[in-house]
C-alpha positions as protocol buffer text, in pm:
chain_id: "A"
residue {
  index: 1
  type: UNK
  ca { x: 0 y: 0 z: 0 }
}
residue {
  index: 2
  type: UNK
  ca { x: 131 y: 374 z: -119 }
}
residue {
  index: 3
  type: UNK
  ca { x: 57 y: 645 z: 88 }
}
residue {
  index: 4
  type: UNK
  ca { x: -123 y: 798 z: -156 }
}
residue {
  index: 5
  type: UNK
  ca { x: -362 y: 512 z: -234 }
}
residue {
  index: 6
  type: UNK
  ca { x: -689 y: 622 z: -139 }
}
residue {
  index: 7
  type: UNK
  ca { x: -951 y: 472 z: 93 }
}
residue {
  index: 8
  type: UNK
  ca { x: -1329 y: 484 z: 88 }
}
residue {
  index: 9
  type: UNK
  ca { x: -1450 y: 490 z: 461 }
}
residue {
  index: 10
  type: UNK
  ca { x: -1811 y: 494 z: 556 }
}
residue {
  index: 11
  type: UNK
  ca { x: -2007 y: 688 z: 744 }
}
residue {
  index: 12
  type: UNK
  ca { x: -2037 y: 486 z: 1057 }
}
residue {
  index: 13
  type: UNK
  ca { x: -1633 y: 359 z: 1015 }
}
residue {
  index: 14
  type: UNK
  ca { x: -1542 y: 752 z: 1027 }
}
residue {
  index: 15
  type: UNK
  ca { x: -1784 y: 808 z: 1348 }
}
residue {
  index: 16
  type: UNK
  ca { x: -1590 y: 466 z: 1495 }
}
residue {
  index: 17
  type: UNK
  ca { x: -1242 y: 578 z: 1406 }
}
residue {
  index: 18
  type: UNK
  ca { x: -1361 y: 931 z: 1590 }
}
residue {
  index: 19
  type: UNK
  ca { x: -1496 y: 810 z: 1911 }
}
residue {
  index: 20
  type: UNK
  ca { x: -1098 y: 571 z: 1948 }
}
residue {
  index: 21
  type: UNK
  ca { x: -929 y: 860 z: 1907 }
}
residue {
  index: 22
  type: UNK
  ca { x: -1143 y: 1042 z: 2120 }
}
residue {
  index: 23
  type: UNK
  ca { x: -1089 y: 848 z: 2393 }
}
residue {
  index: 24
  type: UNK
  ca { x: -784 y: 782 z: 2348 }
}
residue {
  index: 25
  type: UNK
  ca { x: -715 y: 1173 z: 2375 }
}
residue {
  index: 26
  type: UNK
  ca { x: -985 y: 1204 z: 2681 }
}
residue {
  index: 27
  type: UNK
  ca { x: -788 y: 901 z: 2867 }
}
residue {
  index: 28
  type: UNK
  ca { x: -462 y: 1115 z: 2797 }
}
residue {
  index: 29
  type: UNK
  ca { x: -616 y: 1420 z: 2894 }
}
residue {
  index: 30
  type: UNK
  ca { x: -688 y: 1322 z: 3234 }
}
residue {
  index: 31
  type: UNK
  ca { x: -413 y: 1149 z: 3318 }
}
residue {
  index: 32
  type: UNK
  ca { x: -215 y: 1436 z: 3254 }
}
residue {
  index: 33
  type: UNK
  ca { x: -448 y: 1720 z: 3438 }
}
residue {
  index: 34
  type: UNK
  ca { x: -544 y: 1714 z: 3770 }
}
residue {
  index: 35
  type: UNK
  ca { x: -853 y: 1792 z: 3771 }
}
residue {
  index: 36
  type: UNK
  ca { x: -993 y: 1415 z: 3967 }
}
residue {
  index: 37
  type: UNK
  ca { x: -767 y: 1318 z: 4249 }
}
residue {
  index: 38
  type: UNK
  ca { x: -513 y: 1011 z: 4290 }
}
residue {
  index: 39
  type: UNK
  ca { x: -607 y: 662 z: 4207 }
}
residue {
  index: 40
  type: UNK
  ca { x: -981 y: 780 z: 4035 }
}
residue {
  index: 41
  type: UNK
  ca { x: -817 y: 986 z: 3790 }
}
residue {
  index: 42
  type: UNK
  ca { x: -556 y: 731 z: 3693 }
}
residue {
  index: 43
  type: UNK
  ca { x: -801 y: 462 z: 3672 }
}
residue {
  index: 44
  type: UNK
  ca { x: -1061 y: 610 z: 3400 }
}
residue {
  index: 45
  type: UNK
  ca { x: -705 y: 780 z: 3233 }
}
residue {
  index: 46
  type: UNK
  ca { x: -553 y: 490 z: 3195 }
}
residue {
  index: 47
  type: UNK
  ca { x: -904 y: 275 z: 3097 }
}
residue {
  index: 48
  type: UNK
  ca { x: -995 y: 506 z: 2856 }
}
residue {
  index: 49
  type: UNK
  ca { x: -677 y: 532 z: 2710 }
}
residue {
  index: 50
  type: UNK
  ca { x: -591 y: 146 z: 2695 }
}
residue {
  index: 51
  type: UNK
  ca { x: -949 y: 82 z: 2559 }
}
residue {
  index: 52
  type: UNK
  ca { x: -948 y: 358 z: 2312 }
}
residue {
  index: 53
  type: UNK
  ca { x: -585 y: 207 z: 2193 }
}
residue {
  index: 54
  type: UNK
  ca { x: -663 y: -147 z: 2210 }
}
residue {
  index: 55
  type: UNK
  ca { x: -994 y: -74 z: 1982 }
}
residue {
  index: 56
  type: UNK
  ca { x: -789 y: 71 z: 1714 }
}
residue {
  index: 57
  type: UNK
  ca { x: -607 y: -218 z: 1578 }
}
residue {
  index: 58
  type: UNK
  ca { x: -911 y: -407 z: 1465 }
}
residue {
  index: 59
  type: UNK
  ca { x: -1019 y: -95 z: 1289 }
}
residue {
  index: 60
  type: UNK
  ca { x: -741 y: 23 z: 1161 }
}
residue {
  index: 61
  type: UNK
  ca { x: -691 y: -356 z: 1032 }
}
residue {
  index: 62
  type: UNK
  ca { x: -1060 y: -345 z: 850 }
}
residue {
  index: 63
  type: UNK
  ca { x: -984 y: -24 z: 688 }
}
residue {
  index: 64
  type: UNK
  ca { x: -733 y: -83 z: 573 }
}
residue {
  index: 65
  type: UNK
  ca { x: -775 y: -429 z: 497 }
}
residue {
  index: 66
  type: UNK
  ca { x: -1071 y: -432 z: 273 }
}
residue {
  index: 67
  type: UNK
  ca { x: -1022 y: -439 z: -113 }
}
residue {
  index: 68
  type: UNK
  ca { x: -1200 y: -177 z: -370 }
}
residue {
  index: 69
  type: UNK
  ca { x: -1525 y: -317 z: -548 }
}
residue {
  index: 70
  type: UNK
  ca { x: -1466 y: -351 z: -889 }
}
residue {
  index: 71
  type: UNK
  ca { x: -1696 y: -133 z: -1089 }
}
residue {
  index: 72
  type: UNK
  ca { x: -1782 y: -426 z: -1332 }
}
residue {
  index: 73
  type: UNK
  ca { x: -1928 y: -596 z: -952 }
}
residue {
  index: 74
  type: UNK
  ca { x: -2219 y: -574 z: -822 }
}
């Protein structure tokens, strides 16, 4: 695959691919602020972080993984 090969991505793959890196970045967010105390701030950090990371593999592996439908297909 060339970095410039393009990908079609639906709808509802774009909104999943969103809410990963979302919480990825919300996980992040609050394990760097300190805006919850000790061990309940590290706890949803580090779950939302983890889950949003561990969910993007299998996406990123459909995504990118799925061929283009010939036009002459149906």
């Amino acid at each position: 695959m060339s970095i410039s090969e393009s990908k079609s991505v639906t709808v509802p793959e774009l909104a999943l691919i969103a809410a990963t890196r979302g919480a990825i970045g919300f996980g992040a967010g609050l394990l760097l602020a300190d805006k919850f105390k000790g061990e309940r701030r590290k706890v949803l950090g580090w779950s939302l972080f983890l889950s949003g990371l561990a969910s993007t593999v299998p996406i990123a592996m459909h995504v990118f993984g799925k061929k283009q439908k010939d036009i002459t297909e149906h």
